[in-house]
C-alpha positions as a Markdown table, in Angstrom:
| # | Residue | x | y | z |
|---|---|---|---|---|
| 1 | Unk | 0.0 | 0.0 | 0.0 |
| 2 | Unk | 2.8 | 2.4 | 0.9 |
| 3 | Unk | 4.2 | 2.4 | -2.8 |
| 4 | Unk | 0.9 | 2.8 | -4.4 |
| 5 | Unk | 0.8 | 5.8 | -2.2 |
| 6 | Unk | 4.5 | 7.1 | -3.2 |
| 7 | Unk | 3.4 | 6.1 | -6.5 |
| 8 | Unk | 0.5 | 8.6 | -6.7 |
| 9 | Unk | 2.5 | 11.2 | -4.4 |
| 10 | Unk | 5.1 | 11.0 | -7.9 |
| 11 | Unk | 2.5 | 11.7 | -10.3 |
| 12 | Unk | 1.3 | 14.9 | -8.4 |
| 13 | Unk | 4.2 | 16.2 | -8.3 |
| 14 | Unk | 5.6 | 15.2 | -12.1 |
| 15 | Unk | 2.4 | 17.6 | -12.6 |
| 16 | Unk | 4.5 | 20.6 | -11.2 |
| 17 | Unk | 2.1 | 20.8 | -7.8 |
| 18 | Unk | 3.5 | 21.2 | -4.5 |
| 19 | Unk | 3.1 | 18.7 | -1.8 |
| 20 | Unk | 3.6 | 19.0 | 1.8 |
| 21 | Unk | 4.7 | 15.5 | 2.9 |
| 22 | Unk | 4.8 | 14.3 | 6.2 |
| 23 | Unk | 6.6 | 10.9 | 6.7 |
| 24 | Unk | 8.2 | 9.0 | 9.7 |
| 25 | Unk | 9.9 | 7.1 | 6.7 |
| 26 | Unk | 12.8 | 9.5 | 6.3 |
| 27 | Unk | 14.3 | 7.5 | 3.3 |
| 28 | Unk | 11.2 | 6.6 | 1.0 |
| 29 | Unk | 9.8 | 10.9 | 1.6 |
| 30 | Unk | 13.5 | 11.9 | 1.0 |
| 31 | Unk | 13.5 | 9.9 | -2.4 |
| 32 | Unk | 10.4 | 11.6 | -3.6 |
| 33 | Unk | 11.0 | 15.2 | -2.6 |
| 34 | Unk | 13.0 | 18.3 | -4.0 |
| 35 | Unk | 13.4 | 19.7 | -0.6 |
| 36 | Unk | 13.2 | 18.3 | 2.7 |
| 37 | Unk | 13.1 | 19.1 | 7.0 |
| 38 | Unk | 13.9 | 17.0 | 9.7 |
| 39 | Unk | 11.9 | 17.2 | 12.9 |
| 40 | Unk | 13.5 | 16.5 | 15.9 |
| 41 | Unk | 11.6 | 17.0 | 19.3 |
| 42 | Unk | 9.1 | 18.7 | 17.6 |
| 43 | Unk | 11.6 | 21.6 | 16.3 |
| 44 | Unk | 13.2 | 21.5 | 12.5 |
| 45 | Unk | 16.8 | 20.2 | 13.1 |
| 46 | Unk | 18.3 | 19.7 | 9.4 |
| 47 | Unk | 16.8 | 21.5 | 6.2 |
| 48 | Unk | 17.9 | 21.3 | 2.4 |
| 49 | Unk | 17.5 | 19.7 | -1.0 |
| 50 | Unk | 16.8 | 16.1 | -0.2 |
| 51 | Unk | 19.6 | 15.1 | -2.3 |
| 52 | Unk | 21.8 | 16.0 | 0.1 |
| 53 | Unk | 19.9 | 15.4 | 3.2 |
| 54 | Unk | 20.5 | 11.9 | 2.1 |
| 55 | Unk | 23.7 | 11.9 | 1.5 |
| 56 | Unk | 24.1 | 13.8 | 5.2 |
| 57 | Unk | 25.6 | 11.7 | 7.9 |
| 58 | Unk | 24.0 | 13.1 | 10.8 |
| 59 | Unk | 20.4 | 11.7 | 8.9 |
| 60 | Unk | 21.9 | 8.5 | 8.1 |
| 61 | Unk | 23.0 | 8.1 | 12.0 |
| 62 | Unk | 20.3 | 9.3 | 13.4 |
| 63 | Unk | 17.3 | 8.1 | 10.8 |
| 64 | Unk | 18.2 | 5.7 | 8.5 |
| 65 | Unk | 20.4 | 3.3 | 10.3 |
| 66 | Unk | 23.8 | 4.4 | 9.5 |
């Protein structure tokens, strides 16, 4: 169900529409954004293109497991 979802999120946004995206999935919403902000404690802690918010190590440690 959650790649139909991402699916459908993909087609929106291939339509030029803006999406506000909330995801505890920090890896599948960073794939499908242009931009991204991680929450921590309720406060943003990390902002930027979600290119390199993925390739950032202090997301990797502290959300996707590296």
């Amino acid at each position: 169900m959650e790649q139909k979802i991402f699916a459908v999120i993909r087609d929106i946004a291939a339509l030029g529409m803006s999406i506000l995206l909330v995801e505890q999935n920090a890896r599948l919403a960073l794939q499908v954004t242009q931009r991204g902000y991680v929450m921590e404690s309720g406060a943003i802690a990390l902002s930027g293109a979600a290119s390199e918010l993925l390739g950032s190590e202090a997301v990797h440690r502290a959300y996707l497991g590296g």
